[in-house]
N, C-alpha and C positions, 0 to 999 in steps of 0.2 A: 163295254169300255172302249173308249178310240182316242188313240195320243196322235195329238197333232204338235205336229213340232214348229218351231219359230214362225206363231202364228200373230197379227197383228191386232186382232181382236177380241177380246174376251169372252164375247157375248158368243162368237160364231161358234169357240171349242166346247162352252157352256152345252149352245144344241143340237151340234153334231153328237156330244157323248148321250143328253138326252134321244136324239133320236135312233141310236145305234143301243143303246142297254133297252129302250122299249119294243126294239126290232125282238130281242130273243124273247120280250115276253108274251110274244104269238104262240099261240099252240096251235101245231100242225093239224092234230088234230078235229080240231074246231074248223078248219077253211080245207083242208089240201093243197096237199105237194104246190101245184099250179099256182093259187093264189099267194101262198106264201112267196113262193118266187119273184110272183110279179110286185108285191108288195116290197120285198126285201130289194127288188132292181132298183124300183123307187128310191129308196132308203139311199141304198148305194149313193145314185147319178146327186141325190138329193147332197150328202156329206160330199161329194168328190166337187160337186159344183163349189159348194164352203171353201171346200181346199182352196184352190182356184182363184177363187175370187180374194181371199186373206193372203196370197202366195206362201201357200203350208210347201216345205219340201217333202215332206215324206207326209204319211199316214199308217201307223201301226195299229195292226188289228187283231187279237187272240182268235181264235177260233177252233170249235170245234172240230172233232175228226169229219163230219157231214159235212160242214160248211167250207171247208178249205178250197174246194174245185168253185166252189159257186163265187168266193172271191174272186179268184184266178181270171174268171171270165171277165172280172172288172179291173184287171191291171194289176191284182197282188200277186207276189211272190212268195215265198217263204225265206224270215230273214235270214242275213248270211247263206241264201241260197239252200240251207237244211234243213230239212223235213225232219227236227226233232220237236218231240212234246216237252210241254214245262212240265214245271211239278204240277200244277192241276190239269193235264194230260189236255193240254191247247197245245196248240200251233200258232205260230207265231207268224204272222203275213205284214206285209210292206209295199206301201205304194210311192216309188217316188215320181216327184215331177220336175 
């Protein structure tokens, strides 16, 4: 799931959420660590290019306790700056622009 805030296009939030709910359904397993990464950077540059171009202010993105640093590397933070879990034990990260 990825919320894109005051976005101008429908289509774009449409397949950034598509391309970001198909991202987790990688199994690590299946490729390794490596390729997932490279795969998942894609993913990323790919949704952050969307942002960008529909001029998204933020991008809100749950994430696991694994994947929290690997956002990090792409601009997210953690919202309100705190490192709490939800109730279905995510983390809640934020990009703004």
């Amino acid at each position: 799931m990825i919320k894109i805030v005051e976005y101008k296009d429908e289509y774009a939030k449409e397949l950034s959420e598509i391309i970001l709910s198909n991202m987790y359904q990688i199994n690590i397993k299946d490729h390794g660590k490596d390729v997932i990464d490279k795969i998942g950077k894609k993913l990323i540059e790919k949704i952050d290019n969307i942002a960008i171009n529909i001029w998204c202010k933020e991008l809100i993105i749950p994430a696991s306790v694994y994947a929290c640093e690997f956002y990090r590397k792409f601009g997210f933070d953690y919202l309100d700056n705190r490192k709490i879990q939800n109730e279905d034990k995510e983390y809640i990260l934020i990009k703004k622009y």
